[in-house]
Backbone and ligand atoms as CSV (ligand in chain L), in Angstrom:
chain,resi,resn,atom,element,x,y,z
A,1,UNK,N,N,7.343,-187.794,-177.576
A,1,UNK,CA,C,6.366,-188.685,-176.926
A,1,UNK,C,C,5.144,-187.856,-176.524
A,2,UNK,N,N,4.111,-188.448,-176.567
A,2,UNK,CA,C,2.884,-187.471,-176.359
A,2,UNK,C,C,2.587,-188.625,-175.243
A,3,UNK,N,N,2.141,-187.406,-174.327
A,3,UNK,CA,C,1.378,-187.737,-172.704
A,3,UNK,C,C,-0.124,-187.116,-172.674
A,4,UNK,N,N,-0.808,-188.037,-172.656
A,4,UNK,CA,C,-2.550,-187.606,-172.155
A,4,UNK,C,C,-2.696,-187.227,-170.934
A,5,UNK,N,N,-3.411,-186.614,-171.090
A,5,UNK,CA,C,-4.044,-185.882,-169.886
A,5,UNK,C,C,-4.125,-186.365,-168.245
A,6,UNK,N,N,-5.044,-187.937,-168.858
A,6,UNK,CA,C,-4.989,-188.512,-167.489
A,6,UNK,C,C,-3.773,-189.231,-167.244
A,7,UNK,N,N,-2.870,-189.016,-167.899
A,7,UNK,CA,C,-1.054,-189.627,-167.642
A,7,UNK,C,C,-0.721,-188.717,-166.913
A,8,UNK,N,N,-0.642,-187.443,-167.392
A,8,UNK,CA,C,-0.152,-186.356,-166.464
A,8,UNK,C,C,-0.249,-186.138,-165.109
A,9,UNK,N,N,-1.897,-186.439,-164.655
A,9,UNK,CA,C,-2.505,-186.283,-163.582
A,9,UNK,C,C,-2.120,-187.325,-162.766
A,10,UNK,N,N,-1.927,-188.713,-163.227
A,10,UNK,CA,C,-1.851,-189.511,-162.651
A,10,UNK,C,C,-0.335,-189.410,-161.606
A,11,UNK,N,N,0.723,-189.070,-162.754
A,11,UNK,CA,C,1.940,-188.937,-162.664
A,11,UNK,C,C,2.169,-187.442,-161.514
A,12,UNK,N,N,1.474,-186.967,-161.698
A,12,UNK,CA,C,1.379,-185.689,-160.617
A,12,UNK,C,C,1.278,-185.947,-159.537
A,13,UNK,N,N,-0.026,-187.100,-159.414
A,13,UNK,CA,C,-0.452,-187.220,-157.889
A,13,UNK,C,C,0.272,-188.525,-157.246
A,14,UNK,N,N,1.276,-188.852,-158.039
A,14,UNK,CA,C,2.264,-189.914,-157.765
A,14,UNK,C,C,3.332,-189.074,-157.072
A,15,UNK,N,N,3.915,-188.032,-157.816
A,15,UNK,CA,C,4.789,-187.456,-157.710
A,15,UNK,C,C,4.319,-186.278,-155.610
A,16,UNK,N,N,3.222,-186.194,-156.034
A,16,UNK,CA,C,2.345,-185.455,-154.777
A,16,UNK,C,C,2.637,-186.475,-153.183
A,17,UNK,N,N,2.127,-187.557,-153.911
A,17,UNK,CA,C,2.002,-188.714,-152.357
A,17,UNK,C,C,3.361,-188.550,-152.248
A,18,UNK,N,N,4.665,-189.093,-152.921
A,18,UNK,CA,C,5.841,-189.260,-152.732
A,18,UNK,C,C,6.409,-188.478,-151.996
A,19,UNK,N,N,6.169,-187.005,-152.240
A,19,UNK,CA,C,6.462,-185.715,-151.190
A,19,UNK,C,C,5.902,-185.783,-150.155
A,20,UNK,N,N,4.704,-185.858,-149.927
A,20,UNK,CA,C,3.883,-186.441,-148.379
A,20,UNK,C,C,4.757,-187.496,-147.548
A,21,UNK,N,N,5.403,-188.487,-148.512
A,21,UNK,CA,C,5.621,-189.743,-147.542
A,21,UNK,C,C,7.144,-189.270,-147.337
A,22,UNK,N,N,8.056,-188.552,-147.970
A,22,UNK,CA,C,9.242,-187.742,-147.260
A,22,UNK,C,C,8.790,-186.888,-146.458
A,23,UNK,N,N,8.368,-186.008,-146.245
A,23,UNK,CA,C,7.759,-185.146,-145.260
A,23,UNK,C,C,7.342,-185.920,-143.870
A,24,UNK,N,N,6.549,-187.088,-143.937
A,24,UNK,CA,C,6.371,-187.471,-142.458
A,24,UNK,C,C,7.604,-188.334,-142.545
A,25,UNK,N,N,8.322,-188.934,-143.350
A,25,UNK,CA,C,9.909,-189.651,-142.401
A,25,UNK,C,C,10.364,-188.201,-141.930
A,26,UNK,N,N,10.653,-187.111,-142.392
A,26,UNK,CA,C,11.512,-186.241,-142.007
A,26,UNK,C,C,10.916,-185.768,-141.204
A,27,UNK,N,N,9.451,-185.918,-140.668
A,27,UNK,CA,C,9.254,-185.095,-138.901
A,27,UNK,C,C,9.511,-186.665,-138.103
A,28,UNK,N,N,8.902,-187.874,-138.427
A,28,UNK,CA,C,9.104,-188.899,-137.852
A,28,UNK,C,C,10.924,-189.009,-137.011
A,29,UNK,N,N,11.765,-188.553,-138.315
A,29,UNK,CA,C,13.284,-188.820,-138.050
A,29,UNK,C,C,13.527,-187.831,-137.173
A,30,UNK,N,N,13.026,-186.101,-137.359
A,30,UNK,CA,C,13.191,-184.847,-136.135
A,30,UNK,C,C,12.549,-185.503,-134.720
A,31,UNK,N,N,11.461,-186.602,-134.718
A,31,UNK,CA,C,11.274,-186.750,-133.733
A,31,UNK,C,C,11.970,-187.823,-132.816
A,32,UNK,N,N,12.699,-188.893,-133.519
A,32,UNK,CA,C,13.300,-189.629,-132.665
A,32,UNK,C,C,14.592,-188.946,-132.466
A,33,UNK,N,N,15.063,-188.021,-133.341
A,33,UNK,CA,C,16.578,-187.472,-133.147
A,33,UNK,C,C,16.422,-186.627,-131.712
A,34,UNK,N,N,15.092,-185.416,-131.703
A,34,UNK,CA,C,14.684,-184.855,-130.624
A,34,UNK,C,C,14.879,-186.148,-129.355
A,35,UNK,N,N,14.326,-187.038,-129.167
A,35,UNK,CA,C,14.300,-187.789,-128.273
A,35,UNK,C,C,15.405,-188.487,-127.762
A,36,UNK,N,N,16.325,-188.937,-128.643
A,36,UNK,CA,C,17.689,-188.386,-128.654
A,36,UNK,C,C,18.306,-188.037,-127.938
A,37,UNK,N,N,17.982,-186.455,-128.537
A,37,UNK,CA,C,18.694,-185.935,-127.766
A,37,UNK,C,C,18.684,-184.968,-126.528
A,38,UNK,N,N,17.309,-185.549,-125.765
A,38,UNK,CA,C,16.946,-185.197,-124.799
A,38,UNK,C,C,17.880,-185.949,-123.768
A,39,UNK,N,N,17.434,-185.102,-122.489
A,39,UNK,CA,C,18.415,-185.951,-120.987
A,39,UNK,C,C,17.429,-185.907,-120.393
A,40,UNK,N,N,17.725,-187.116,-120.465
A,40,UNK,CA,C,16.250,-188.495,-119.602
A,40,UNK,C,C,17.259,-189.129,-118.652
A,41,UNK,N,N,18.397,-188.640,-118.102
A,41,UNK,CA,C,19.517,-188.859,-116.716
A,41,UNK,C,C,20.347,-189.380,-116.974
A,42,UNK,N,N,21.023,-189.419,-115.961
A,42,UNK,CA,C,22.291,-190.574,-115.786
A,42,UNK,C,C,22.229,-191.708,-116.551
A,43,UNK,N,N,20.783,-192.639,-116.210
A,43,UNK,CA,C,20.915,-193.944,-116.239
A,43,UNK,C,C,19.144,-193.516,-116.796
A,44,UNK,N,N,19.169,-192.693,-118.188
A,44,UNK,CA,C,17.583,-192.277,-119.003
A,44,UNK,C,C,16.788,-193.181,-117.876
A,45,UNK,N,N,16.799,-193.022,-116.488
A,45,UNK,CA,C,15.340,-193.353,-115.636
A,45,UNK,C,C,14.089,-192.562,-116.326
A,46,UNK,N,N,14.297,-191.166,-117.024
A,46,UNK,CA,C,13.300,-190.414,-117.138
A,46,UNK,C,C,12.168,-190.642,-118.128
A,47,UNK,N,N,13.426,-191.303,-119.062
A,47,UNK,CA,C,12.560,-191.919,-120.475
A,47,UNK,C,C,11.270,-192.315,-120.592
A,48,UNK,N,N,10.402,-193.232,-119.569
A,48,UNK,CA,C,9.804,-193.312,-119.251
A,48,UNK,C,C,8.161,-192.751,-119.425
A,49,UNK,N,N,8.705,-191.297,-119.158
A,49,UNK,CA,C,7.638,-190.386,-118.701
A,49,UNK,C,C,7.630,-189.753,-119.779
A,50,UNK,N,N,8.237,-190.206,-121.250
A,50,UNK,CA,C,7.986,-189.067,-122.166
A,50,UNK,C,C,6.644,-189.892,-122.914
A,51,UNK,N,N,5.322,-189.144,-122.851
A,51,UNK,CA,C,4.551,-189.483,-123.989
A,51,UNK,C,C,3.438,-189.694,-123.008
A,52,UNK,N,N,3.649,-189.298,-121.858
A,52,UNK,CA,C,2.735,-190.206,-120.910
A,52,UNK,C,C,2.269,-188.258,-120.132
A,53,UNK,N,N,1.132,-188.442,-119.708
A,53,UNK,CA,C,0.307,-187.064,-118.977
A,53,UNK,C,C,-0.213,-187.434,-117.710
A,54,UNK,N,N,-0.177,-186.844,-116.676
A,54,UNK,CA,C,-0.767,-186.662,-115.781
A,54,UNK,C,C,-1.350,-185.141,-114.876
A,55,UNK,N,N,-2.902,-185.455,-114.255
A,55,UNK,CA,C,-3.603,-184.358,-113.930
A,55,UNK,C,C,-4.076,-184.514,-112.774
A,56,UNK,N,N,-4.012,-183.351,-111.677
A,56,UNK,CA,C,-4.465,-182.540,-110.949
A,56,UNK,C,C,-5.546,-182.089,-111.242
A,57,UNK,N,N,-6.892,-181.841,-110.315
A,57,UNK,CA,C,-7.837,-181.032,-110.320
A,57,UNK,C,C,-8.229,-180.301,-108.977
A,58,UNK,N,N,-8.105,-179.036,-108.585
A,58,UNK,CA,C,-8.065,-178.235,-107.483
A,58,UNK,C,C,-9.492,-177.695,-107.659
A,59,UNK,N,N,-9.955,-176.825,-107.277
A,59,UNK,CA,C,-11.401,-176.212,-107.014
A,59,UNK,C,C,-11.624,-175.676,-108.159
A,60,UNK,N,N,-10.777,-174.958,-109.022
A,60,UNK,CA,C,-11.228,-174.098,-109.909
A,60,UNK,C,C,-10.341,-174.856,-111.709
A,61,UNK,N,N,-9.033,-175.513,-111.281
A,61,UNK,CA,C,-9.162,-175.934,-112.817
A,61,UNK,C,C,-8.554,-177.040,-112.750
A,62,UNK,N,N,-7.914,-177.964,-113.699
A,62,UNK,CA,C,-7.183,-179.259,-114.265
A,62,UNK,C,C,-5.862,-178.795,-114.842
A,63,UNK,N,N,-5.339,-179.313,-113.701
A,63,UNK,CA,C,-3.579,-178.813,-114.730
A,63,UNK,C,C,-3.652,-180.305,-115.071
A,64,UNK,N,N,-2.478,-180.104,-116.208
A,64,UNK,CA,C,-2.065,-181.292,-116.402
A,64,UNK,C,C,-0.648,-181.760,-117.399
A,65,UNK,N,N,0.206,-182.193,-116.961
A,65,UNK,CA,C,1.840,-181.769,-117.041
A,65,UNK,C,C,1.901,-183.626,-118.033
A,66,UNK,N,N,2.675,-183.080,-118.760
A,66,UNK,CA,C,3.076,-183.886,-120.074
A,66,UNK,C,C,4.711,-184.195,-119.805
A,67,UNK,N,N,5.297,-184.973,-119.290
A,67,UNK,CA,C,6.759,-184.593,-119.088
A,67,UNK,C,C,7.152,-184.021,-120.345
A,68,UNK,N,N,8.403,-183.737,-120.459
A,68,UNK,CA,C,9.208,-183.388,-121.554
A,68,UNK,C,C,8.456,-182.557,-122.401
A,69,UNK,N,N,6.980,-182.403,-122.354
A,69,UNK,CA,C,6.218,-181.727,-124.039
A,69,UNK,C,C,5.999,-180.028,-123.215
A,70,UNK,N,N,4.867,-180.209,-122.402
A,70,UNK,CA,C,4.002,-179.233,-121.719
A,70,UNK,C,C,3.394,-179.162,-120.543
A,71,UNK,N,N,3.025,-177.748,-119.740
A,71,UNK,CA,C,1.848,-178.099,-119.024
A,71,UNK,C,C,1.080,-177.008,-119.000
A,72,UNK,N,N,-0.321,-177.604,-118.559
A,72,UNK,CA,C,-1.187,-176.570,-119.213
A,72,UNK,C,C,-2.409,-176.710,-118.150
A,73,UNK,N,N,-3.352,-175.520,-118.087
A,73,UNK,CA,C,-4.428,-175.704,-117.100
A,73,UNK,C,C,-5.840,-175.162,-118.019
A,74,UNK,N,N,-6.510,-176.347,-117.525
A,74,UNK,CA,C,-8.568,-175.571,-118.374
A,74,UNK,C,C,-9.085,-175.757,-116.783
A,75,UNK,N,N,-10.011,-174.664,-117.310
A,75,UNK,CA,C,-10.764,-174.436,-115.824
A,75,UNK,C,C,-11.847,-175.664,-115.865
A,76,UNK,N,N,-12.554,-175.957,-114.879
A,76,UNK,CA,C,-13.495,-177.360,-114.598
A,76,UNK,C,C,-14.640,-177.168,-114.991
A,77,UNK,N,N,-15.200,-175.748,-115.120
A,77,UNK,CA,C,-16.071,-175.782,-115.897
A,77,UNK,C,C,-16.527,-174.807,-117.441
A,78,UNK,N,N,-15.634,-175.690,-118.330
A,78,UNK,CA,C,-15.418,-175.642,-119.781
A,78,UNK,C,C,-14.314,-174.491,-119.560
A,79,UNK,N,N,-14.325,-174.042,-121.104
A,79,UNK,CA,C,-13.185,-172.635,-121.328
A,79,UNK,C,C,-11.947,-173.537,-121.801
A,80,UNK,N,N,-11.341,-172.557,-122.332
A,80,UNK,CA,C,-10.168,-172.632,-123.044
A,80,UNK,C,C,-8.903,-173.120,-122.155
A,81,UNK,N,N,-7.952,-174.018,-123.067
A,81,UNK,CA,C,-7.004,-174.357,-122.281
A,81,UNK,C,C,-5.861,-173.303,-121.801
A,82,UNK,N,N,-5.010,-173.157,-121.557
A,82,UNK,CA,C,-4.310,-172.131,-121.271
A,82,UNK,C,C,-2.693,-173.250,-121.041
A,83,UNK,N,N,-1.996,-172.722,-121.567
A,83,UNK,CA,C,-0.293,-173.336,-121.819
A,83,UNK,C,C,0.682,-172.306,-120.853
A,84,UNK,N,N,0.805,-172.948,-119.487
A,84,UNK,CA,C,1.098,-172.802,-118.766
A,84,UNK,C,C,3.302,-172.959,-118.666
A,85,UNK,N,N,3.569,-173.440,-119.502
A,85,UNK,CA,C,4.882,-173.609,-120.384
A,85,UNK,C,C,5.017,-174.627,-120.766
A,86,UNK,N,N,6.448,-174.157,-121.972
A,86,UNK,CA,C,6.767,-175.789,-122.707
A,86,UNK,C,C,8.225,-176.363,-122.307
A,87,UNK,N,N,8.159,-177.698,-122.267
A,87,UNK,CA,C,9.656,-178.270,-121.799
A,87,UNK,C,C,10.921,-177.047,-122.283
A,88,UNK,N,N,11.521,-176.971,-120.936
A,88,UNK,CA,C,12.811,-175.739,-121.383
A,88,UNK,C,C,14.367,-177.190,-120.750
A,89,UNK,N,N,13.934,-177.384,-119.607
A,89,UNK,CA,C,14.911,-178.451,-119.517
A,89,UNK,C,C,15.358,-178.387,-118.055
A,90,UNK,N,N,16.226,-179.462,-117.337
A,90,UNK,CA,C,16.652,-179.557,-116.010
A,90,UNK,C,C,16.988,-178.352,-115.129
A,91,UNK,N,N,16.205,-178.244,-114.017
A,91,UNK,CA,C,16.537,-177.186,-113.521
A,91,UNK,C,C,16.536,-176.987,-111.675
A,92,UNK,N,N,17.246,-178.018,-111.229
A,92,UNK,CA,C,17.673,-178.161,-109.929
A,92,UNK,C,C,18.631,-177.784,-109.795
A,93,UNK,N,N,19.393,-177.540,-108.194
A,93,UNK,CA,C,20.180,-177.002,-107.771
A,93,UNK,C,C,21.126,-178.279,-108.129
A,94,UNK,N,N,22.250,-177.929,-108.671
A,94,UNK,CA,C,23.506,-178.805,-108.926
A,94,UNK,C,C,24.316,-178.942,-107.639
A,95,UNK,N,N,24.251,-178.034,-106.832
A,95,UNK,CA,C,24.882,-178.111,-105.637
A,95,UNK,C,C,24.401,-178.937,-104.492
A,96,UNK,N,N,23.055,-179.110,-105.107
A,96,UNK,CA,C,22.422,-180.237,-103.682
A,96,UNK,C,C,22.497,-181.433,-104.251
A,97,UNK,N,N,22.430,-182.504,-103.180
A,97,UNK,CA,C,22.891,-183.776,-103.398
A,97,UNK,C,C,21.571,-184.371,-104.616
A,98,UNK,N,N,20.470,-183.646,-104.340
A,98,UNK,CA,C,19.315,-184.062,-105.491
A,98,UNK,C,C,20.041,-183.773,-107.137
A,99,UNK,N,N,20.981,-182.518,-106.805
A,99,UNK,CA,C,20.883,-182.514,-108.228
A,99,UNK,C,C,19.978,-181.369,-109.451
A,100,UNK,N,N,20.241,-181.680,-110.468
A,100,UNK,CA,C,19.601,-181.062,-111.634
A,100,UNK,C,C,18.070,-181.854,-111.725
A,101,UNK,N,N,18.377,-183.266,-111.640
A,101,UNK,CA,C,17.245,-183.449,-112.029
A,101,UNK,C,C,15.746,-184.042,-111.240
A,102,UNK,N,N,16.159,-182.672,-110.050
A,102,UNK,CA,C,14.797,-182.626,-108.810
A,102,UNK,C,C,13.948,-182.167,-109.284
A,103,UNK,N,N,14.554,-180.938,-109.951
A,103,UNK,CA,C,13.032,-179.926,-110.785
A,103,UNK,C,C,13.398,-179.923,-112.553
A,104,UNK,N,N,11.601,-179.432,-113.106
A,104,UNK,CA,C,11.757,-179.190,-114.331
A,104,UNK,C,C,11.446,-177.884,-114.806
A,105,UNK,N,N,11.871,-177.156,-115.401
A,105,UNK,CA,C,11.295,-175.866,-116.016
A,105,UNK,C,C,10.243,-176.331,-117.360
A,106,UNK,N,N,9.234,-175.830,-117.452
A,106,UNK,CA,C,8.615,-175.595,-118.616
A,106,UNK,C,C,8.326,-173.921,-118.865
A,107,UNK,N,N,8.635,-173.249,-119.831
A,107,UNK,CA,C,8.640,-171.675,-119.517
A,107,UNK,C,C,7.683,-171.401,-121.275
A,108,UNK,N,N,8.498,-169.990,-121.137
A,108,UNK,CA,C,7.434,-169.781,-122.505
A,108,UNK,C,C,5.829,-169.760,-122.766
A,109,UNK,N,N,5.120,-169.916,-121.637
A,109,UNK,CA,C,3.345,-169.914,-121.863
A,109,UNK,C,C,3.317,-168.690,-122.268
A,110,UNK,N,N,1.597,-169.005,-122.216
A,110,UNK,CA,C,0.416,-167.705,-122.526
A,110,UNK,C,C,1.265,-166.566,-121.616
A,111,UNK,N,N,1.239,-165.371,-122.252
A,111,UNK,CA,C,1.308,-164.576,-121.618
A,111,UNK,C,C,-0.019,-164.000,-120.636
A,112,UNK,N,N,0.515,-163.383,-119.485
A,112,UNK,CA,C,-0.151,-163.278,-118.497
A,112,UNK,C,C,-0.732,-162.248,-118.623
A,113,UNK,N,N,-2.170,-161.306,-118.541
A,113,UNK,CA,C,-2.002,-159.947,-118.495
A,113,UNK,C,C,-1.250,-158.797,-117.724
A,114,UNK,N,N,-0.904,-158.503,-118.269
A,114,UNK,CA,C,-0.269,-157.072,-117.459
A,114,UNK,C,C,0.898,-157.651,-116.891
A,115,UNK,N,N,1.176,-158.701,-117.231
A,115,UNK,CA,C,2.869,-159.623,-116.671
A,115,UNK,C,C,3.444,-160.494,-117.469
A,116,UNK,N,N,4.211,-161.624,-116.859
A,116,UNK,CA,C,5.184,-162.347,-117.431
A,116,UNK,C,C,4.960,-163.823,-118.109
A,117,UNK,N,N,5.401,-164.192,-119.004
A,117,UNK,CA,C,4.471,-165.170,-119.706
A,117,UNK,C,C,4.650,-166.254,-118.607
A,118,UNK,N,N,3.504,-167.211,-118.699
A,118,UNK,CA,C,3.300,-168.282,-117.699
A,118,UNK,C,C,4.492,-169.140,-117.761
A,119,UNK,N,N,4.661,-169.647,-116.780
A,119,UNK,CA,C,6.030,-170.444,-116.419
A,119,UNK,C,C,5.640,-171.522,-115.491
A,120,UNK,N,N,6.117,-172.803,-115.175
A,120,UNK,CA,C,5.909,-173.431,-114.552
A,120,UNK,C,C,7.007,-174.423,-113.807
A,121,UNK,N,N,7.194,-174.351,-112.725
A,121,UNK,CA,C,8.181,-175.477,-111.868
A,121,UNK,C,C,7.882,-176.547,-111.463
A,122,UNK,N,N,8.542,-177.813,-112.037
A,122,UNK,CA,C,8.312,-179.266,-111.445
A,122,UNK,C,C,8.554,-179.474,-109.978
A,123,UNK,N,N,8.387,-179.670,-108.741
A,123,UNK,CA,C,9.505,-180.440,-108.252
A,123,UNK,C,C,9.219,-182.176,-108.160
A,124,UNK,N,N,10.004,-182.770,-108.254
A,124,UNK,CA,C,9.940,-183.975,-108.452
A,124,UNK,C,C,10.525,-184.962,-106.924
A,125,UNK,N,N,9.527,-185.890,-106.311
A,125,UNK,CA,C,10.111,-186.242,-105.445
A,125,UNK,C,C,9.774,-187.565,-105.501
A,126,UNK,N,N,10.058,-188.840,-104.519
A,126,UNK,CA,C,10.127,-189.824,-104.750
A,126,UNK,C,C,8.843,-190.634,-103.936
A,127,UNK,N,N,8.205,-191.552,-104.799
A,127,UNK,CA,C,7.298,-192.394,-104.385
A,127,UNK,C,C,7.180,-193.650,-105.744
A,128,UNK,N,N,6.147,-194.361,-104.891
A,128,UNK,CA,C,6.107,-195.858,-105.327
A,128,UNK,C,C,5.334,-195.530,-107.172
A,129,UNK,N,N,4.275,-194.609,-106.840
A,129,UNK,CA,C,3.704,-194.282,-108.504
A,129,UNK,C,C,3.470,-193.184,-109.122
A,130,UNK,N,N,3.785,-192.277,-110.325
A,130,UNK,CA,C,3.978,-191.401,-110.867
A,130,UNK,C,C,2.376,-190.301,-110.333
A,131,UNK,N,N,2.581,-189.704,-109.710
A,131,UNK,CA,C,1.218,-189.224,-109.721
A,131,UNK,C,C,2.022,-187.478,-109.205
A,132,UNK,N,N,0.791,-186.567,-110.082
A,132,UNK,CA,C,0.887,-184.763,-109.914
A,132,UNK,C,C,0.129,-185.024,-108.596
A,133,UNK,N,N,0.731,-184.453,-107.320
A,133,UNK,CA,C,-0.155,-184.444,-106.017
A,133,UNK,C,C,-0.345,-183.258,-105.845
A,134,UNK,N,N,0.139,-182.187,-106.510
A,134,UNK,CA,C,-0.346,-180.552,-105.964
A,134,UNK,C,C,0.521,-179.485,-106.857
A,135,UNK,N,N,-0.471,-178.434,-107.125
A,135,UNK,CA,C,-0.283,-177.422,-107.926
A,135,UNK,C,C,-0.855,-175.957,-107.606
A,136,UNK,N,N,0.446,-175.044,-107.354
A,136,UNK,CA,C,-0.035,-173.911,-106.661
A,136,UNK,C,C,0.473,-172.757,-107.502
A,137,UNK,N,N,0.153,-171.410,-106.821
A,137,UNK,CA,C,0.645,-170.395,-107.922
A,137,UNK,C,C,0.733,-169.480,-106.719
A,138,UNK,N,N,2.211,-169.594,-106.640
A,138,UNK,CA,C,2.986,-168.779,-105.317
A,138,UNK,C,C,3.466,-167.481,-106.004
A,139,UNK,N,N,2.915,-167.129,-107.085
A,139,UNK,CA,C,3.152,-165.851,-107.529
A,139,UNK,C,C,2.075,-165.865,-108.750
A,140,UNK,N,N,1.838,-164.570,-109.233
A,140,UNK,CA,C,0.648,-164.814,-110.311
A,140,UNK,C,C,1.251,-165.065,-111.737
A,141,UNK,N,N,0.878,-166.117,-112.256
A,141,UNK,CA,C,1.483,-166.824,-113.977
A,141,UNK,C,C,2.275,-167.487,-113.431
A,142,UNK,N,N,3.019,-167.887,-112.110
A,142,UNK,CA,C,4.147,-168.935,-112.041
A,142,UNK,C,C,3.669,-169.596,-111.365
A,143,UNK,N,N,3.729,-170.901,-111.768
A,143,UNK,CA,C,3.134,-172.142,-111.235
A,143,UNK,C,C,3.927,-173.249,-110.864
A,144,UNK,N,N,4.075,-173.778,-109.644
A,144,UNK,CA,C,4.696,-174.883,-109.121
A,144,UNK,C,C,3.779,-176.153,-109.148
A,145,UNK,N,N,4.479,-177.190,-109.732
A,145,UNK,CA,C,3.741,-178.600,-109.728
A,145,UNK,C,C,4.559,-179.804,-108.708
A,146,UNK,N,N,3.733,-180.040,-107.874
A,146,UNK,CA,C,4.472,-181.125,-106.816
A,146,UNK,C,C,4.609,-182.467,-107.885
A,147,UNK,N,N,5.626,-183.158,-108.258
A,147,UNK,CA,C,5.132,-184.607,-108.909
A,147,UNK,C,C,6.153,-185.686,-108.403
A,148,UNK,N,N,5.200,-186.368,-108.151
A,148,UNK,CA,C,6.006,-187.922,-107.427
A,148,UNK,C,C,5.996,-188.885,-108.214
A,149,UNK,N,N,7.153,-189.390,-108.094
A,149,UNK,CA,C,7.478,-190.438,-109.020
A,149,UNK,C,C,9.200,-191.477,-108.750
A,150,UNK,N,N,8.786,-192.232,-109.068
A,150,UNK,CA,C,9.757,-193.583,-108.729
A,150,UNK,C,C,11.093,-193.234,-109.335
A,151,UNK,N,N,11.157,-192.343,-110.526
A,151,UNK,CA,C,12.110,-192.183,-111.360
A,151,UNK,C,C,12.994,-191.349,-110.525
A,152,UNK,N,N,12.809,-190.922,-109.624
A,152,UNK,CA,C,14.214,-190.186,-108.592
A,152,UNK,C,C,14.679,-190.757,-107.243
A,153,UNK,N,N,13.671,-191.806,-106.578
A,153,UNK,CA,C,14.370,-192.355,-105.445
A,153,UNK,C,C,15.523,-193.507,-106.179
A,154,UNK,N,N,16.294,-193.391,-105.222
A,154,UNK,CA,C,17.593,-194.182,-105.123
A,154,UNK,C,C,17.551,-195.399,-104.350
A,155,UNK,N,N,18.449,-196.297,-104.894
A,155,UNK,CA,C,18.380,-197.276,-103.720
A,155,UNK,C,C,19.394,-197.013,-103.217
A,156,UNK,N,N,19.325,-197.873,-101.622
A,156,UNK,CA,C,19.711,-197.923,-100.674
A,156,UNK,C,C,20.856,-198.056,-100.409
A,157,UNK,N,N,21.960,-197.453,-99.892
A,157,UNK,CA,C,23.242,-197.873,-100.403
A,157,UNK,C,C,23.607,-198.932,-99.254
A,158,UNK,N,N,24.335,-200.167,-99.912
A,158,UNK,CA,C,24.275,-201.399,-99.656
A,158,UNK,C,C,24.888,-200.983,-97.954
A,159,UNK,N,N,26.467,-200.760,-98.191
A,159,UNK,CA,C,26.218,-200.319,-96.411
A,159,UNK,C,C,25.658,-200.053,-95.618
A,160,UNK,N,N,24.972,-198.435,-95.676
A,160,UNK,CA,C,23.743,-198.175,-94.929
A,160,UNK,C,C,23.123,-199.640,-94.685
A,161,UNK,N,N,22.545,-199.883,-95.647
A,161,UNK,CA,C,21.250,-201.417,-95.418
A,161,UNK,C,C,21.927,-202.185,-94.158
A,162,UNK,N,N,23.015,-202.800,-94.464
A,162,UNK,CA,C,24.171,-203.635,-93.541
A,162,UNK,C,C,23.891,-203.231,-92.880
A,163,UNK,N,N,24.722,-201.835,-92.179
A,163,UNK,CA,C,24.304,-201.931,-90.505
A,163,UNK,C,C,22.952,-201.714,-89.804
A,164,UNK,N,N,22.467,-201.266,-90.696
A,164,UNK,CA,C,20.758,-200.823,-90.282
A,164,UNK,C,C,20.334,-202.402,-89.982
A,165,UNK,N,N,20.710,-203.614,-90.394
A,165,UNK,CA,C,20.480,-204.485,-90.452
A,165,UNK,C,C,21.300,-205.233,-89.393
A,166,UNK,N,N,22.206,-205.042,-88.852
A,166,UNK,CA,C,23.548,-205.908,-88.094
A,166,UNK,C,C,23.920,-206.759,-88.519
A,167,UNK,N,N,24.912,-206.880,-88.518
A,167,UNK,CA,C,25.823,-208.074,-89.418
A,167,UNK,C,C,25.699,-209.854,-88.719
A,168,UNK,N,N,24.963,-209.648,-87.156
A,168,UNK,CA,C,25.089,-210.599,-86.351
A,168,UNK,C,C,23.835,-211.693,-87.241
A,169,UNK,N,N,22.996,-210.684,-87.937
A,169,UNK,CA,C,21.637,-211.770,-88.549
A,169,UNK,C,C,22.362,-212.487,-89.577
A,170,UNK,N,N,23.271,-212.273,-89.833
A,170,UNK,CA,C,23.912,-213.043,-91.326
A,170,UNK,C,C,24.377,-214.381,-90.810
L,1,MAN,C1,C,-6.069,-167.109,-115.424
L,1,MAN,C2,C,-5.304,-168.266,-114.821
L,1,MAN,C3,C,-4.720,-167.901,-113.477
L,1,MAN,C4,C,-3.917,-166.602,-113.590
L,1,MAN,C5,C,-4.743,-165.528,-114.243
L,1,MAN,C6,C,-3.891,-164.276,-114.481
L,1,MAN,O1,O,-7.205,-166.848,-114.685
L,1,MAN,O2,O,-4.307,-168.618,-115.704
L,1,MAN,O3,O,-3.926,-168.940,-112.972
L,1,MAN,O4,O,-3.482,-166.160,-112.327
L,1,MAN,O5,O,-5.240,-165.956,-115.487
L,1,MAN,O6,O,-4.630,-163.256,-115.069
């Protein structure tokens, strides 16, 4: 069988797209499997917060914490971002009644000069809307992020409520 030229080409760049369109199912599929098999809690409250960013701005830069991906700080006026760490995973005290999933580690950043690559600590506490309220650096390259959010208060346990309430109003 004889094939022309522009058969060949055609058949090439058929054969070309086809590899493209396996290639994004197979990061598409790494990415829902990743998601997966992340721990988003007890009861995935955390789920939520994956895909979603929030930022802080202090005097000198903009952090701004990605759940689950990154967090990272650019100074306020222009300059380069700087990757402050990337999701490493739950990292609260198991022994306190909060749990594992009070704080988050993101580790692995830019390295620091003359020190340890940037690292960063969540702590996570409870309020009505997801918001970063404060970001400090209680050592140099390690960075603590205050973040409040609905996804860790508990409700009320029905007893407590009861007597806080007296049983005589019923
Ligand atoms: C940059 C920032 C600071 C950090 C210094 C360390 O200026 O990332 O937060 O303390 O580098 O050299």
């Amino acid at each position: 069988m004889k094939i022309s030229i522009a058969e060949a080409n055609r058949a090439r760049s058929e054969a070309e797209e086809a590899d493209r369109n396996v290639r994004d199912l197979l990061r598409e599929t790494r990415q829902i499997q990743d998601s997966l098999d992340r721990d988003y809690g007890l009861e995935e409250e955390f789920a939520v917060l994956d895909g979603q960013c929030f930022e802080y701005t202090d005097r000198e830069y903009t952090y701004r914490l990605c759940p689950f991906d990154q967090a990272t700080q650019r100074p306020k006026n222009g300059g380069s971002e700087t990757r402050l760490g990337t999701w490493s995973g739950w990292a609260g005290d198991e022994s306190c009644k909060a749990g594992k999933y009070s704080r988050m580690l993101y580790d692995k950043g830019q390295g620091c000069w003359n020190g340890p690559q940037r690292s960063t600590v969540v702590h996570l506490t409870c309020g009505i809307e997801h918001t970063l309220t404060s970001v400090s650096e209680p050592n140099r390259c390690e960075y603590v992020f205050e973040f409040v959010t609905p996804c860790v208060c508990r409700e009320v346990d029905e007893k407590v409520h009861e007597s806080l309430l007296g049983h005589d109003e019923l």
